[in-house]
LODOGU-544060 format. One record per residue (C-alpha): residue number from 1; residue in three letters; z negated, x negated, y. Coordinates in nm, 2 decimals, m for minus. Layout:
REM residues N
rec n NUM res Ala zz Z xx X yy Y
...
***
This chain:
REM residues 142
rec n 1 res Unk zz 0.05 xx 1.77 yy m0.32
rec n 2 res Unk zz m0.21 xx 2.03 yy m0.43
rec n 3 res Unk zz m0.51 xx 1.77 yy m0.29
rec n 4 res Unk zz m0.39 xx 1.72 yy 0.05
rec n 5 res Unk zz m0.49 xx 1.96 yy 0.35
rec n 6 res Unk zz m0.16 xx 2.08 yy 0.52
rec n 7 res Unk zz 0.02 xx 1.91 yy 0.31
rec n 8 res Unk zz 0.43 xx 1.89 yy 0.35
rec n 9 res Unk zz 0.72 xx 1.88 yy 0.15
rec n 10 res Unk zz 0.79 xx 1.52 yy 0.12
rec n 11 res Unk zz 1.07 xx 1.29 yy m0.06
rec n 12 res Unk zz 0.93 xx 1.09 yy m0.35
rec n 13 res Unk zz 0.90 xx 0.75 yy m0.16
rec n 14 res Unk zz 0.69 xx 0.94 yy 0.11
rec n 15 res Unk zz 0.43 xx 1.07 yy m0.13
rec n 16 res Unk zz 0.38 xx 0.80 yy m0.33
rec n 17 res Unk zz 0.32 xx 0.55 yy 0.00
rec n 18 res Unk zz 0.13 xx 0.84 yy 0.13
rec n 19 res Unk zz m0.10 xx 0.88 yy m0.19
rec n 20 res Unk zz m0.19 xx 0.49 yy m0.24
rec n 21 res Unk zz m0.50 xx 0.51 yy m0.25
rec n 22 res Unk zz m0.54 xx 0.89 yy m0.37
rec n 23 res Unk zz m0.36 xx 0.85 yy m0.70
rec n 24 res Unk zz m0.52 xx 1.14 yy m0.89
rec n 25 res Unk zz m0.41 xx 1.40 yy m0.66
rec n 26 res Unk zz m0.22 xx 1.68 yy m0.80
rec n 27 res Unk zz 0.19 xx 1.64 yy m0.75
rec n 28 res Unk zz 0.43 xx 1.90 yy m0.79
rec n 29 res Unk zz 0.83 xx 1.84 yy m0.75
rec n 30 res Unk zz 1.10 xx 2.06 yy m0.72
rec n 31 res Unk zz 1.29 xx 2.16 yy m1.02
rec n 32 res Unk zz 1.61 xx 2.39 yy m0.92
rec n 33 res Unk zz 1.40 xx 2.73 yy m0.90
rec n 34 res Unk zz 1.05 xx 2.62 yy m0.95
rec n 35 res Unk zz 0.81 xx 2.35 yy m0.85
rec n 36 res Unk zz 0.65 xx 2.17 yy m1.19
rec n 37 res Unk zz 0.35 xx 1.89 yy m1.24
rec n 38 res Unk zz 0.48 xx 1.55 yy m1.21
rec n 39 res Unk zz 0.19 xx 1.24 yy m1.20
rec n 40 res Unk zz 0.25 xx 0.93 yy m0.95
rec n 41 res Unk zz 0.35 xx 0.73 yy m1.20
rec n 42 res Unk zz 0.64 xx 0.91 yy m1.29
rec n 43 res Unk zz 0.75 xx 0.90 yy m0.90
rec n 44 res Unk zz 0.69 xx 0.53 yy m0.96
rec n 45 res Unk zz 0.36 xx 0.48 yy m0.79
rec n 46 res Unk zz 0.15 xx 0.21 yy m0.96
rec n 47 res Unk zz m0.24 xx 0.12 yy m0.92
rec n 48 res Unk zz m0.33 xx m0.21 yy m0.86
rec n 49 res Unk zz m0.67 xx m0.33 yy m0.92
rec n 50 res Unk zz m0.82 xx m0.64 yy m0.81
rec n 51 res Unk zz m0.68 xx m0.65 yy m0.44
rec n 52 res Unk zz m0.88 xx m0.36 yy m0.31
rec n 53 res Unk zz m0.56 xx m0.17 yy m0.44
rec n 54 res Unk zz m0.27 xx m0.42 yy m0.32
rec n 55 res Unk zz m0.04 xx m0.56 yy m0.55
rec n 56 res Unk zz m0.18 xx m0.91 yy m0.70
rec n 57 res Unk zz 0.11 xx m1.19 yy m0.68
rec n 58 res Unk zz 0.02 xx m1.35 yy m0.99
rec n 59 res Unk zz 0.04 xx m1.03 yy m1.22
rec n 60 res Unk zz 0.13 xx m1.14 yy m1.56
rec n 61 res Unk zz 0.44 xx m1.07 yy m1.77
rec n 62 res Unk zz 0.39 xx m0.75 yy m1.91
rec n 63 res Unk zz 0.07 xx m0.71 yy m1.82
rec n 64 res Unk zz 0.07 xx m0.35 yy m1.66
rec n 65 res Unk zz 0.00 xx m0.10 yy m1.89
rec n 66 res Unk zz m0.06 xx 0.33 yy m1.88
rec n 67 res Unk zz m0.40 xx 0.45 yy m1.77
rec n 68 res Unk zz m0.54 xx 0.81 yy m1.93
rec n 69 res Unk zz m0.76 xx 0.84 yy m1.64
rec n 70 res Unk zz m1.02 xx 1.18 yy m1.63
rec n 71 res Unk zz m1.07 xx 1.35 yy m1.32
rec n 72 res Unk zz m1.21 xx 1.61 yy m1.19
rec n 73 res Unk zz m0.90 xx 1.78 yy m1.11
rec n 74 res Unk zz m0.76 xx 1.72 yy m1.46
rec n 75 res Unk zz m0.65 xx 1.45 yy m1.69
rec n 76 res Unk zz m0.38 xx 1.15 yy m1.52
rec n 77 res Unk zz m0.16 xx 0.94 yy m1.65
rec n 78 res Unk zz m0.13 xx 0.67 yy m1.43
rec n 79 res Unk zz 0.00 xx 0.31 yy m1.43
rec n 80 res Unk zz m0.16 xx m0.01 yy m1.34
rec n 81 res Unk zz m0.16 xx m0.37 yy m1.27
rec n 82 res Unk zz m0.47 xx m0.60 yy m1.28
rec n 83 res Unk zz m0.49 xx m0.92 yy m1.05
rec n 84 res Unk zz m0.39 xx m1.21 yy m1.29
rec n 85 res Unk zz m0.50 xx m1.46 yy m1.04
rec n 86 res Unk zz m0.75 xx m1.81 yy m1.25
rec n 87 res Unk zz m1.05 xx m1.65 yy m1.07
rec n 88 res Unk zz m1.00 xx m1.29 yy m1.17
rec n 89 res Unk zz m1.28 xx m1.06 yy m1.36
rec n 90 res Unk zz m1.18 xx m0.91 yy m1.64
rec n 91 res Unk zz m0.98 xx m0.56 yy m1.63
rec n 92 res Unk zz m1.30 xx m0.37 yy m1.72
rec n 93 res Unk zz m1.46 xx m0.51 yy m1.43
rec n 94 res Unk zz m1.16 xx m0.43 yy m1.22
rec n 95 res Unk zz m1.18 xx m0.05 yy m1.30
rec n 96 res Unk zz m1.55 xx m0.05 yy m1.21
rec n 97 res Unk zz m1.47 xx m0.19 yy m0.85
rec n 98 res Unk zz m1.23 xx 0.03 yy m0.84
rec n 99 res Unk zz m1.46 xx 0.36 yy m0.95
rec n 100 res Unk zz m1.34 xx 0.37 yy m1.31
rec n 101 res Unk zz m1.56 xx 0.40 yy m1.58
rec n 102 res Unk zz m1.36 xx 0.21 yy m1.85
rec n 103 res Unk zz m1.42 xx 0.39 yy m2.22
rec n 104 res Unk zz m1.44 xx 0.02 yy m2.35
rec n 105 res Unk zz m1.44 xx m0.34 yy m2.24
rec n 106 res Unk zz m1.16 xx m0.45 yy m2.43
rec n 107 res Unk zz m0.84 xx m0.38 yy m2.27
rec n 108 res Unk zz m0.97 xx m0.05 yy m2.15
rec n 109 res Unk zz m0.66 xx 0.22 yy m2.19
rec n 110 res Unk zz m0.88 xx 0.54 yy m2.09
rec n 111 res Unk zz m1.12 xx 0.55 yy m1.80
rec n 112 res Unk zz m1.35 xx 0.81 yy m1.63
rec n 113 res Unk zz m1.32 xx 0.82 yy m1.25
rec n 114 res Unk zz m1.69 xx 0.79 yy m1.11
rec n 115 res Unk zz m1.67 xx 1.13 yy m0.92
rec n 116 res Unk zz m1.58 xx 1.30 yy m1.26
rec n 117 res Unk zz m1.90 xx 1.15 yy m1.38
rec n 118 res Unk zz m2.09 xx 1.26 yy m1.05
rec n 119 res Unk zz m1.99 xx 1.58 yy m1.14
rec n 120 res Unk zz m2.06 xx 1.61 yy m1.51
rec n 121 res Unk zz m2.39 xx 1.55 yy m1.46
rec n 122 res Unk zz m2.45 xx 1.79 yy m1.16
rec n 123 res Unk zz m2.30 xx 2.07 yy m1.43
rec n 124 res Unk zz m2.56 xx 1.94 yy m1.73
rec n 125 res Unk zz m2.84 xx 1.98 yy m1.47
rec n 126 res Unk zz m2.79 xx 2.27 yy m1.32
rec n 127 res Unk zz m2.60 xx 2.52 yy m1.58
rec n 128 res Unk zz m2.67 xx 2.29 yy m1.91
rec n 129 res Unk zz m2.32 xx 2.29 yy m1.98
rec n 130 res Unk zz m2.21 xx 2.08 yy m2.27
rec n 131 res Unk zz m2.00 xx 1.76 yy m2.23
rec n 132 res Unk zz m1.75 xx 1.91 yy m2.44
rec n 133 res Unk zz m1.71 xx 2.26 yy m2.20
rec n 134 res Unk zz m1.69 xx 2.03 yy m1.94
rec n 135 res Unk zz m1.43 xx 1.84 yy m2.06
rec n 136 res Unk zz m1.23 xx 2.11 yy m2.19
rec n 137 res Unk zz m1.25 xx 2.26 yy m1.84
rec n 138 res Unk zz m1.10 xx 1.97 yy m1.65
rec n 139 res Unk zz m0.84 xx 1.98 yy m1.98
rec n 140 res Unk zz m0.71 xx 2.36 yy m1.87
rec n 141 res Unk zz m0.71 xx 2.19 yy m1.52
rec n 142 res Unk zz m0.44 xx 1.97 yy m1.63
***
């Protein structure tokens, strides 16, 4: 992990338990001679939102689905369940408690982490910096 303070070589079952609830840290894995960028979801860590990030037992068929998720460490791919539970809130408001800014209410595939917000607007503020410099900044990140 590039995120984590001292942070150790680990198999791929260890990181992904270890990054639960820091899914948009940056993961590398070993590849023969070289370590390359691999997301959480292709270790097979998966989000779940509804459960304060525990897996809902009434998930629907088919009813997780790939994240594009902005942060401010780069652009994720991520998946994710919703709680399918009768009393749920819809999967917009499931991003939102979990600090993702859907990019629309219906079934939201793109989402903008709350701290990548936080600090898009401390840039405007303070250096004027465009939305789109911003945003390609974060992309060269990735």
């Amino acid at each position: 992990c590039l995120d984590c303070v001292w942070s150790p070589l680990l198999c791929s079952t260890c990181i992904v338990d270890i990054h639960t609830h820091n899914p948009f840290h940056r993961l590398e894995k070993w590849s023969v001679d070289h370590f390359s960028r691999i997301s959480i979801s292709n270790l097979g860590g998966v989000i779940h939102f509804g459960h304060a990030g525990e897996r809902c037992f009434n998930i629907l068929p088919n009813s997780g689905r790939h994240l594009t998720v902005v942060h401010t460490n780069g652009i994720h791919s991520i998946f994710a369940t919703f709680c399918g539970c009768p009393q749920s809130k819809p999967d917009f408001l499931q991003l939102i408690e979990g600090r993702l800014f859907p990019a629309t209410v219906n079934r939201p595939d793109t989402a903008l982490t709350f701290a990548f917000l936080e600090d898009l607007h401390t840039h405007i503020l303070t250096s004027k910096k465009s939305v789109f410099d911003h945003h390609s900044a974060v992309q060269r990140l990735t």
